[in-house]
Phi, psi and omega in degrees: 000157191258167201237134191251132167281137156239157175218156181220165188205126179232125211255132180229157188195124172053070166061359179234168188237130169279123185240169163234179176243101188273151189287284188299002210235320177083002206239158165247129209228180166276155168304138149178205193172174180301172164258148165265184179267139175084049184219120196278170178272310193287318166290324169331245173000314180253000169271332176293312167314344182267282200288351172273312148243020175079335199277159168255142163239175162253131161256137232244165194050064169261134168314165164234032176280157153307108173289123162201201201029226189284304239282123198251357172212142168273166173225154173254138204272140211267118213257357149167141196234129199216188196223100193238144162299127199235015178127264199273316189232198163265206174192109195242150198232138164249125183265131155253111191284073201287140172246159164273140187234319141266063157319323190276002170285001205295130176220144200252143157288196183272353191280329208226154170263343197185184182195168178192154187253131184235133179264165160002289206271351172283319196279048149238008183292131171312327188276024207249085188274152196312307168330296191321301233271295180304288175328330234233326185264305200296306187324312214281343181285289149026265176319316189304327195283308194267037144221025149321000000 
């Protein structure tokens, strides 16, 4: 089966997390979307995030190494990463810890039916699958630490 890269990212603002309601998936997820080709997982992520909900964020676990020999970028580490079933192909996904940097700009495409800022105790609703649910609790102990 064939396996696709992708990244997501769950974007946070005033203690909640953002999921959307994807159209074609029927499921509510974190924003992300494929990597192209001659594309770092961090421009994916803030270009799927741009067309997908308007906003700008930080991503968040940015490397602090040092450039120096070849190395021309840092990238920020993916705080987990898995390989999921979308129907027809795979998904091997790298996962991310996003701050919202203009929230009242969120405006959703066409791609999505709906979107919702979610607290802790909202990611136990039934429309929240269990994948979803479990990433979406590690992200938020994750954030708490790093914005201590």
């Amino acid at each position: 089966m064939k396996t696709d890269l992708v990244v997501a990212g769950y974007v946070f603002h005033e203690d909640k997390v953002l999921l959307i309601h994807h159209k074609k998936l029927g499921l509510w997820l974190p924003v992300g979307g494929h990597i192209n080709e001659n594309e770092t997982p961090d421009e994916a992520l803030l270009r799927e995030i741009e067309e997908e909900i308007g906003i700008g964020v930080e991503i968040l676990n940015k490397n602090q190494m040092p450039l120096i020999g070849n190395t021309r970028k840092n990238l920020a580490t993916p705080f987990y990463a898995n390989v999921h079933s979308v129907g027809d192909h795979n998904h091997c996904c790298f996962f991310y810890i996003c701050k919202a940097i203009n929230p009242e700009k969120l405006k959703i495409n066409k791609e999505l039916v709906d979107y919702g800022w979610f607290s802790k105790e909202d990611l136990s609703a039934k429309k929240i699958t269990l994948d979803v649910r479990s990433i979406a609790t590690k992200a938020f102990g994750l954030f708490d630490r790093i914005n201590r």
